[in-house]
N, C-alpha and C positions, 0 to 999 in steps of 0.2 A: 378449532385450533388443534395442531398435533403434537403429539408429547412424542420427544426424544430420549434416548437413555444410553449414555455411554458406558461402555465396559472397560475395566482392566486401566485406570486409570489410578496411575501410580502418587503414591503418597507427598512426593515430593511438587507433583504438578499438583494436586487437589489443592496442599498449602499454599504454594506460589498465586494460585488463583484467588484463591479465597483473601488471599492476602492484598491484593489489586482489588477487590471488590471493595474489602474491607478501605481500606484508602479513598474511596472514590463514595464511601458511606451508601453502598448500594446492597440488596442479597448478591451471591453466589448468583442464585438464577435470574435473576435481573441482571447484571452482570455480563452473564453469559448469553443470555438473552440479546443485548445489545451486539455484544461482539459474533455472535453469530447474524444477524440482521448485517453488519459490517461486510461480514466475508462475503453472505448471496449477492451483495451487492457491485463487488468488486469485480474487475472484468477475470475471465481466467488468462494463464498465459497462451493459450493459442488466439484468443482474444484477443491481447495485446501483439501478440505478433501478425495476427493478420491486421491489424489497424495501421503498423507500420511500415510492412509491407505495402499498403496501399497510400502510403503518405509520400508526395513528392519529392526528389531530389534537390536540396538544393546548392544553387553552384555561388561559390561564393569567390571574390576577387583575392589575388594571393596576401596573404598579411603584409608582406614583402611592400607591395605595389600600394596598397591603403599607406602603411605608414608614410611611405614616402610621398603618396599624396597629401599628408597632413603637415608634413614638418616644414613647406616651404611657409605654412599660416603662423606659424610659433614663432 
């Protein structure tokens, strides 16, 4: 397992942190632990942009022409 060690981590983020842990009745590094697990996991954004990029167009019929197919049923 690898140990990481952040620098220059200002007072007001260490509270805010430690404060979200504390809520969630977890360590600091447990904690962090989780939410770093979260992030490797998430896609990056060139990630997400090539995914959309490759996702189909789709054409859809004008709202205009739906509604008025629906209103002669009402």
């Amino acid at each position: 397992m690898t140990t990481i060690q952040v620098r220059n981590v200002s007072e007001e983020t260490s509270r805010a942190l430690k404060a979200k842990a504390a809520l969630e009745g977890r360590s600091l590094s447990d904690f962090l632990l989780r939410e770093l697990d979260r992030i490797a996991t998430r896609p990056s954004r060139a990630e997400l942009l090539e995914r959309i990029e490759r996702r189909a167009v789709a054409t859809l019929e004008p709202a205009s022409q739906v509604l008025a197919e629906q209103r002669p049923n009402r």
